[in-house]
C-alpha positions as MATLAB code, in Angstrom:
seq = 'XXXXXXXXXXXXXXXXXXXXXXXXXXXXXXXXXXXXXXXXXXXXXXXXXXXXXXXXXXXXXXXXXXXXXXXXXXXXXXXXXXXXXXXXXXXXXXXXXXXXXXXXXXXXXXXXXXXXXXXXXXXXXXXXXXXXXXXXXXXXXXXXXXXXXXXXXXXXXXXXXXXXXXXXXXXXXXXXXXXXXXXXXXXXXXXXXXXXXXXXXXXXXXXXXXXXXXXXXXXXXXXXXXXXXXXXXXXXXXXXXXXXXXXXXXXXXXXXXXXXXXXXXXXXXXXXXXXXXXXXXXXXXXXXXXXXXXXXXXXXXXXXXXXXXXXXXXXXXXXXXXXXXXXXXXXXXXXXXXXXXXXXXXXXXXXXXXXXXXXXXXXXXXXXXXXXXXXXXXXXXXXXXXXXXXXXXXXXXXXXXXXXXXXXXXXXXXXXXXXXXXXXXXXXXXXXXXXXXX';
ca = [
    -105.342  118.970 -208.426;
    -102.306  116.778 -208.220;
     -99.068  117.614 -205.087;
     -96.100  116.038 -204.506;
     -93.889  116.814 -201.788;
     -90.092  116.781 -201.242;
     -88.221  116.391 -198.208;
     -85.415  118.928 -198.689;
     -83.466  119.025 -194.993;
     -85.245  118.201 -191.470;
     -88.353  120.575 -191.414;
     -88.098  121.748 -194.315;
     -90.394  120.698 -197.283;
     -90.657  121.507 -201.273;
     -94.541  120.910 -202.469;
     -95.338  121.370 -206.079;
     -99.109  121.909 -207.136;
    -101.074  121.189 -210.696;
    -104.343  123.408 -210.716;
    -105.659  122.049 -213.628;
    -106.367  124.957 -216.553;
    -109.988  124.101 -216.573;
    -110.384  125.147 -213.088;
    -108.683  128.131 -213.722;
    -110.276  129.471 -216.553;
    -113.821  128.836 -215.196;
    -112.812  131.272 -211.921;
    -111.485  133.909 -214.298;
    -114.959  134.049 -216.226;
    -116.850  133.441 -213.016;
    -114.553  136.550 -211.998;
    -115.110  138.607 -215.423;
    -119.350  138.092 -215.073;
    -118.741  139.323 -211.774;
    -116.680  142.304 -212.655;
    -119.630  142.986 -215.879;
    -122.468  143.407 -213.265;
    -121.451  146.657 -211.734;
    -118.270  147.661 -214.403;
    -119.002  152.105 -215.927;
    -117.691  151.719 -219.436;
    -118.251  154.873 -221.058;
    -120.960  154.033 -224.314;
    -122.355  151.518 -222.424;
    -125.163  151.510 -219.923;
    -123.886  150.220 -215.873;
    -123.624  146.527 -215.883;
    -124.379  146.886 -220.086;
    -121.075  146.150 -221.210;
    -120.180  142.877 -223.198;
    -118.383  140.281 -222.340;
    -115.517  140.793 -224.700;
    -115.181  144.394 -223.908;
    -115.107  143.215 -220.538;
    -112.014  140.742 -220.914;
    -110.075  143.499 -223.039;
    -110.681  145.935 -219.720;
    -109.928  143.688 -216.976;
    -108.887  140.614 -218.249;
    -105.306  141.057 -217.112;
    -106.286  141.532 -213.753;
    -109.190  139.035 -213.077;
    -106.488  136.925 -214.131;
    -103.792  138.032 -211.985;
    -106.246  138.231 -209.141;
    -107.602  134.596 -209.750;
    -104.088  133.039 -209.663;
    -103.233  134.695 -206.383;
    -106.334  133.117 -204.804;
    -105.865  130.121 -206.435;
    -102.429  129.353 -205.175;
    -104.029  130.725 -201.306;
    -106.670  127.946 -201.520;
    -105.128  125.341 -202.992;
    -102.061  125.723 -200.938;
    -104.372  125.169 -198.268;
    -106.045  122.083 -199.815;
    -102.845  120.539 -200.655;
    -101.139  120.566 -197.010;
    -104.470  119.445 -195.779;
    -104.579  116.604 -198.154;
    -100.952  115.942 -197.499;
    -101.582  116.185 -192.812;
     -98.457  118.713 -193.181;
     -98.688  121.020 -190.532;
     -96.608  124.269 -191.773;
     -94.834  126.353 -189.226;
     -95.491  129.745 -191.068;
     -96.041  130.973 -194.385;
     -94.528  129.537 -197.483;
     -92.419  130.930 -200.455;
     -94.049  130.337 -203.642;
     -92.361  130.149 -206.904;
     -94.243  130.140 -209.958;
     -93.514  127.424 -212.589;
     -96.772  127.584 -215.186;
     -99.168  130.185 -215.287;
    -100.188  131.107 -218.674;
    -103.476  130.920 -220.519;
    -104.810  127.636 -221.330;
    -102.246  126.094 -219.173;
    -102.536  124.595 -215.862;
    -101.144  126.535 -212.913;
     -98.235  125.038 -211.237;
     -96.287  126.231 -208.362;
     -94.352  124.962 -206.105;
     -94.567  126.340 -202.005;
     -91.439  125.652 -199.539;
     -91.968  125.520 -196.362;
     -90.987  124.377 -192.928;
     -93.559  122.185 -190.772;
     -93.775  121.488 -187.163;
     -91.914  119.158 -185.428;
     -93.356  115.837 -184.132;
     -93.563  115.998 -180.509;
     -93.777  113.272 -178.313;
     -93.360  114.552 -174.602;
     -91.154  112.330 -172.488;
     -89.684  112.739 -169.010;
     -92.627  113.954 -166.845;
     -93.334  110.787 -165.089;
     -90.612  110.767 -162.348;
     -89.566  114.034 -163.051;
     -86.990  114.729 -159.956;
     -87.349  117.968 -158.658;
     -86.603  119.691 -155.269;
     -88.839  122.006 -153.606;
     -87.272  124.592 -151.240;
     -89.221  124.954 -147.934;
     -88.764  127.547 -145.342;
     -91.491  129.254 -142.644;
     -90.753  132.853 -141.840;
     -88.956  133.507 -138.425;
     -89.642  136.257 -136.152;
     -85.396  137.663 -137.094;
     -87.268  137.411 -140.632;
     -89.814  140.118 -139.511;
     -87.849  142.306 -138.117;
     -85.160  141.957 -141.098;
     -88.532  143.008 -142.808;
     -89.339  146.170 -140.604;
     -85.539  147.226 -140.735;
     -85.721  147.532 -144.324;
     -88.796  149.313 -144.417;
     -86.997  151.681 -141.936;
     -84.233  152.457 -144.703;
     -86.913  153.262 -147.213;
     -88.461  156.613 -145.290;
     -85.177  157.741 -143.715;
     -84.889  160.997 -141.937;
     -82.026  163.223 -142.791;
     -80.095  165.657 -139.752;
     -77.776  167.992 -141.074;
     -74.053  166.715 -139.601;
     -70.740  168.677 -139.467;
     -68.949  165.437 -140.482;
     -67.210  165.225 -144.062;
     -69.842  163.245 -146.096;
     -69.643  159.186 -146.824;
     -71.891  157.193 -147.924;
     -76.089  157.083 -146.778;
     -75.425  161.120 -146.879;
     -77.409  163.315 -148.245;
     -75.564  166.216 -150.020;
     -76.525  169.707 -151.351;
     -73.262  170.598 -153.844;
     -72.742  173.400 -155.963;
     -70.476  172.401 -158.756;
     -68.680  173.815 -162.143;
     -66.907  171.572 -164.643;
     -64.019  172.662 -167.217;
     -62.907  170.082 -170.487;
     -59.713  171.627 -171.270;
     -60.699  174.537 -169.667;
     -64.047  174.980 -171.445;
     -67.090  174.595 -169.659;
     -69.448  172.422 -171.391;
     -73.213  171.151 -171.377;
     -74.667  169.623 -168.075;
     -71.087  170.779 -166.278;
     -72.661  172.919 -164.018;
     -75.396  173.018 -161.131;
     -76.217  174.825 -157.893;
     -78.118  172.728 -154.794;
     -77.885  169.583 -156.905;
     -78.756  166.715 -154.367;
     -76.994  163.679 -154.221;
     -77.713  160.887 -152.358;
     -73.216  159.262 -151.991;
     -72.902  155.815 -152.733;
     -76.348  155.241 -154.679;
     -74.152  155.551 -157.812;
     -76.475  157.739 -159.523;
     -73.736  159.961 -160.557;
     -70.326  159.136 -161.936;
     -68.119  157.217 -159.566;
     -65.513  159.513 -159.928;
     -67.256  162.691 -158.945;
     -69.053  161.055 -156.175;
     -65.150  159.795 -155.316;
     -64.231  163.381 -155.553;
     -66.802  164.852 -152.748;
     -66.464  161.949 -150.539;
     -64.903  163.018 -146.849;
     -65.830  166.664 -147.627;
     -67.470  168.505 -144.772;
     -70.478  171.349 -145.510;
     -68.993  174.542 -146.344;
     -65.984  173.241 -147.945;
     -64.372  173.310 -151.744;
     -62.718  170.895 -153.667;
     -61.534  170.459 -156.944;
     -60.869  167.279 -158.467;
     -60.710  164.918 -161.636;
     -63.623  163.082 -163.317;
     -63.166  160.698 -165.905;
     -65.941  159.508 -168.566;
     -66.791  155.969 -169.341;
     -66.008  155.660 -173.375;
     -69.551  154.656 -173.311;
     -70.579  157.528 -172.223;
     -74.258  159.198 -173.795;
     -72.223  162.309 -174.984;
     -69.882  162.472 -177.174;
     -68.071  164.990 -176.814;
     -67.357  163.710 -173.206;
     -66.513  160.058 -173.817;
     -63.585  158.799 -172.442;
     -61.971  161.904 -171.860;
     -61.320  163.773 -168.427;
     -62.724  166.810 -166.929;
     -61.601  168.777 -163.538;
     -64.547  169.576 -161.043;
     -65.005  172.436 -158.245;
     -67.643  171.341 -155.989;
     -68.627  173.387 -152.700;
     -70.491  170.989 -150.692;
     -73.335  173.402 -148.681;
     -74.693  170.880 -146.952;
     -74.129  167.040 -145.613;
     -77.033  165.095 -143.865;
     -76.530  161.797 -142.561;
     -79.826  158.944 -142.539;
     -81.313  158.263 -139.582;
     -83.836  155.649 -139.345;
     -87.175  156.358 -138.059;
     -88.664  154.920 -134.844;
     -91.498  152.053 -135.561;
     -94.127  154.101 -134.010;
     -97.816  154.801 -134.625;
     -96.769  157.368 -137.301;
     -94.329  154.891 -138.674;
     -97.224  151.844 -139.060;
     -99.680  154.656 -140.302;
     -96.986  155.842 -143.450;
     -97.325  152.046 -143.958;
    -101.308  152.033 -144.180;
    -101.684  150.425 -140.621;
    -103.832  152.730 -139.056;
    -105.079  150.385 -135.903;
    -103.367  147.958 -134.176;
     -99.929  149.856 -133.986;
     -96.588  147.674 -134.539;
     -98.226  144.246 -133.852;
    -100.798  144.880 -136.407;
     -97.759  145.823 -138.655;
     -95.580  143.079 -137.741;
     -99.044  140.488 -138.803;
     -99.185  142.624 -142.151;
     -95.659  142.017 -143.153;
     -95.463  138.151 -141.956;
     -98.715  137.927 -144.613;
     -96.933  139.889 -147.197;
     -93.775  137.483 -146.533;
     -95.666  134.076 -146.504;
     -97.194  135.139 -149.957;
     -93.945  136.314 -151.654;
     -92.292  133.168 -150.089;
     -94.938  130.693 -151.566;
     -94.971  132.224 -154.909;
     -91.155  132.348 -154.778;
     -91.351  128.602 -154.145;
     -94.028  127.783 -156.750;
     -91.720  130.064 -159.771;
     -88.404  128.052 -158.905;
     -90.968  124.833 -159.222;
     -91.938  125.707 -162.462;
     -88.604  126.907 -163.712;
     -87.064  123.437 -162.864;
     -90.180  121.674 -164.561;
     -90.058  124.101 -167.919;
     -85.781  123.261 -167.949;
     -86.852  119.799 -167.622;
     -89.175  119.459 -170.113;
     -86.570  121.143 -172.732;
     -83.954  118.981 -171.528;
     -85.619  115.620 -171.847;
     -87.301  117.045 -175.375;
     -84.846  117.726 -177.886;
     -86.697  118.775 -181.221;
     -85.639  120.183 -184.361;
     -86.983  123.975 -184.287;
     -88.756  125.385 -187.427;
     -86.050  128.166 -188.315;
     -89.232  130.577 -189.196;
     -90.665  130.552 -185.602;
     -87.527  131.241 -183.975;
     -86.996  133.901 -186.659;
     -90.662  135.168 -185.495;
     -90.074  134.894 -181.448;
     -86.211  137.347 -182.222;
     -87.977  139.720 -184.186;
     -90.373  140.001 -180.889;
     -87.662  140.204 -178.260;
     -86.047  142.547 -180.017;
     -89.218  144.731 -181.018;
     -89.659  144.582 -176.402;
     -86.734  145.488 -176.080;
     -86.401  148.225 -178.312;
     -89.842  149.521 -176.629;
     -88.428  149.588 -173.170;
     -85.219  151.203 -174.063;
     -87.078  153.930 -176.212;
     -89.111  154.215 -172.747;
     -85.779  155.004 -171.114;
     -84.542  157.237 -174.305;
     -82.075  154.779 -175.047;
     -81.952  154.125 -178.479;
     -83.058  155.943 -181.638;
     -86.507  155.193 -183.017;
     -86.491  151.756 -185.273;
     -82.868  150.930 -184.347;
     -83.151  147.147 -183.558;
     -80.785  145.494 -180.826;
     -78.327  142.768 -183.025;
     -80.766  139.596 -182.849;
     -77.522  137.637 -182.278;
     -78.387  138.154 -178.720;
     -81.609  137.287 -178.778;
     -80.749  133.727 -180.374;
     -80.354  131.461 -177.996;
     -83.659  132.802 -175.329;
     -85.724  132.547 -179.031;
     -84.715  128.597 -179.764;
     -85.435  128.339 -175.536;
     -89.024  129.724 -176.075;
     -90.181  128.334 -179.287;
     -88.595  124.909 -177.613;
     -90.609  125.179 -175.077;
     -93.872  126.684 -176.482;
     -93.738  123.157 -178.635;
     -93.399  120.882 -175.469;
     -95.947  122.657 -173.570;
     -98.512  122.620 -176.333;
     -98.259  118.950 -177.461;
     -98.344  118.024 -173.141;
    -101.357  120.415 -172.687;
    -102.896  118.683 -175.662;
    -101.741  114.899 -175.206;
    -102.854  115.289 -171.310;
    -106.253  117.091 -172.019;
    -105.538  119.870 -170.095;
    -107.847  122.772 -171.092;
    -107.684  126.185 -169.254;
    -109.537  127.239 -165.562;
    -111.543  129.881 -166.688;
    -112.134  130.381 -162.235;
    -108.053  130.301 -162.129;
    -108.211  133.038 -164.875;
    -110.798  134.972 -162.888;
    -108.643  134.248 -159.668;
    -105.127  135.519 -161.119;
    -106.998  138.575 -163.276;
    -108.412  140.042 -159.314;
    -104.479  139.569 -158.034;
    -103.538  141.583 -161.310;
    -106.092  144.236 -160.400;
    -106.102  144.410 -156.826;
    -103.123  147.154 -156.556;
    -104.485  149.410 -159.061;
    -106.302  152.651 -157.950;
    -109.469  152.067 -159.585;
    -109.174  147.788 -159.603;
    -112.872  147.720 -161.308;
    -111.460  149.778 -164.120;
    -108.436  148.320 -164.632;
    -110.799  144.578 -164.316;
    -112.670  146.298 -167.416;
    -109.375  147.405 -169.464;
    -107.880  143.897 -169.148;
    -111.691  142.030 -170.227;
    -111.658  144.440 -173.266;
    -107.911  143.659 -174.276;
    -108.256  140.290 -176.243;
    -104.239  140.115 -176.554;
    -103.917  141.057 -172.383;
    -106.577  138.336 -171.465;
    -104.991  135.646 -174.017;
    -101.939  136.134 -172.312;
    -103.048  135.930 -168.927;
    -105.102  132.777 -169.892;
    -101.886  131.079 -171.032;
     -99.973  131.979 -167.663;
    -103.134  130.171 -166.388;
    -102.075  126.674 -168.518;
     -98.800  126.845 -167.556;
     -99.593  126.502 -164.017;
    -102.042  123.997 -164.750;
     -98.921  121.931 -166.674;
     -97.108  122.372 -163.634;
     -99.960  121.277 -161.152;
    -100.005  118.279 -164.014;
     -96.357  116.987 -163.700;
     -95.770  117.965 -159.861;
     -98.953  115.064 -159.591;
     -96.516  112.548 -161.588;
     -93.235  114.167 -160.377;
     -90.766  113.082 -157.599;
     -90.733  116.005 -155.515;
     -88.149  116.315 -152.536;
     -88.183  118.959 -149.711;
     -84.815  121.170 -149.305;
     -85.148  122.868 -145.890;
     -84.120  126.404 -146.566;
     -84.542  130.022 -144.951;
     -86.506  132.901 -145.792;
     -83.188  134.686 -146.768;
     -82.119  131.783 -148.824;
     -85.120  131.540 -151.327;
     -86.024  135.151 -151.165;
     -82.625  136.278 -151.777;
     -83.274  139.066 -148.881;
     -80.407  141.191 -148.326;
     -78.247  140.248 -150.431;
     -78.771  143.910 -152.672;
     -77.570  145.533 -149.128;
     -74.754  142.798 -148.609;
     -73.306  143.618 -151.891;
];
């Protein structure tokens, strides 16, 4: 078998292959004899058959089939013999196939990059540090207040918190029209869960009064036949409750699943829950700074066909989630234009990681895997099921196994990193709030 191979443009590589025709034409009669021992030719006994009748049957085929796995093999053969290292399948073109002659082909392809990981020693990164304050706790308790509100009927004209019971009737050029109308619909005012401008229309109107008032579509808007255009709305608001938030009582710690212990048991419960969520907050802005790092100090030509492979992925999530939702017609793809610049970020950084975890040694913590697969588990109903469903899902626990290695990359260059303390607060790394604030 002779190769040559031809740089054509940065990854990208043009390797011709000679099978010589000897080689050839011994598979196809290797592949004929098989074909003879269990071939039904009518006149002929099973297996009976001769040889020539044989090659006039199935000759075409055996041949056609014998190329095909000759260009496979040798493609194989010929990128080991070369150390390429192709980054996905090639495109073959055919140059000489026929009878007696030797098969020749040439495969392009691209290969991986060479990767030689630089900037982890002295890596600079800051570490935010914070303990959780007894204003954090009660911050804490306050918001778990505004999730179980009670609601007491008010004679007020509603505003936002409010809970409102509305009847209401919409017109488009005085027509009613789909979804326009509803009796006891509940809204909850300022959650934006309905249009702005209805929920602009009701605001400051007391129970047992009517209004009527414009509503204007976004152009985006699901229907059609209501994008962008205007209706008028009669609402009669029956009832307006404003929140109230609950006292922090036994019944309050119990709704909570504190059932001894009362408040103080509660308050311990929630400074856990907040320690944890700060220290894993901490440890993902760690590892976000060392993976942005690691790309920065690491520039590498990216094979075209993996980033090609990681868009058609993000877009195939995507699409799943918003089909979830009912948001987009079945098969529809997102534009992958949008997906172009996360792919070359991931494949980037798939490359790094894999040439560190291999340059360094690093192989994965099967106990860390055990560790992070009981966190996984530990808030499902049935966690000893749900351990079972995730040991029985190769693709689930090869996933979780690689969130495993990234940690352990991390744990690698924090040990070779410079890492500098940034006193913060609880409110500061955890973001708490700032969804009310806004």
């Amino acid at each position: 078998m002779m190769v040559s191979v031809q740089v054509l443009s940065g990854l990208e590589r043009r390797m011709e292959v000679s099978v010589p025709a000897t080689r050839v034409e011994q598979q196809v009669d290797a592949r004929l004899i098989a074909i003879s021992r269990d071939a039904n030719i009518k006149g002929f006994r099973k297996g009976r058959a001769p040889i020539h009748v044989i090659k006039q049957r199935f000759g075409l085929q055996a041949r056609e089939d014998v190329l095909n796995e000759l260009i496979r093999t040798t493609f194989t053969e010929a990128v080991q013999r070369e150390s390429l290292m192709p980054a996905g399948g090639p495109r073959i073109e055919p140059l000489s196939a026929g009878k007696g002659e030797d098969l020749r082909y040439a495969a392009v392809f691209e290969v991986y990059p060479e990767v030689a990981v630089q900037g982890v020693d002295g890596m600079v990164l800051m570490r935010p540090t914070a303990e959780v304050a007894e204003a954090d706790v009660d911050a804490m308790i306050d918001s778990l207040r505004k999730q179980r509100p009670n609601f007491v009927a008010t004679a007020r004209g509603c505003q936002d918190g409010d809970r409102v019971t509305v009847d209401f009737d919409g017109t488009l050029d005085g027509e009613a029209f789909a979804g326009g109308k509803a009796e006891n619909f509940v809204v909850q005012l300022g959650a934006g869960r309905m249009l702005k401008g209805f929920e602009d229309g009701i605001r400051g109107v007391a129970a047992g009064e009517t209004r009527t008032f414009p509503v204007e579509f976004p152009a985006q808007y699901p229907a059609a036949n209501l994008a962008g255009k205007t209706a008028q709305f009669t609402a009669v608001v029956k009832t307006v409750e404003e929140q109230q938030l609950p006292e922090v009582d036994d019944e309050f710690c119990k709704a909570f699943g504190v059932f001894e212990g009362g408040i103080e048991a509660l308050r311990a419960e929630v400074r856990e829950n907040m320690q944890r969520e700060l220290a894993q907050n901490v440890r993902a802005r760690l590892k976000s700074q060392v993976m942005d790092k690691l790309v920065a100090a690491n520039p590498i030509d990216l094979p075209r066909t993996l980033i090609e492979a990681e868009i058609r992925d993000m877009q195939t999530e995507i699409l799943r989630r918003m089909q979830q939702q009912g948001g987009r017609p079945q098969g529809q793809l997102p534009p992958k234009e949008q997906f172009e610049a996360g792919a070359r970020r991931r494949v980037a950084l798939g490359l790094v990681l894999n040439e560190l975890i291999k340059s360094a040694g690093i192989t994965v913590d099967m106990a860390r895997v055990e560790q992070r697969l009981d966190e996984l588990v530990a808030s499902y109903a049935d966690p000893a099921d749900a351990r079972n469903q995730y040991l029985q899902n190769e693709g689930a626990m090869r996933q979780l196994q690689m969130v495993v290695l990234e940690d352990q990359v991390v744990d690698y260059v924090l040990g070779r990193a410079q890492v500098t303390d940034q006193p913060a607060t609880f409110k500061d790394i955890m973001n708490f709030g700032a969804a009310e604030a806004s």
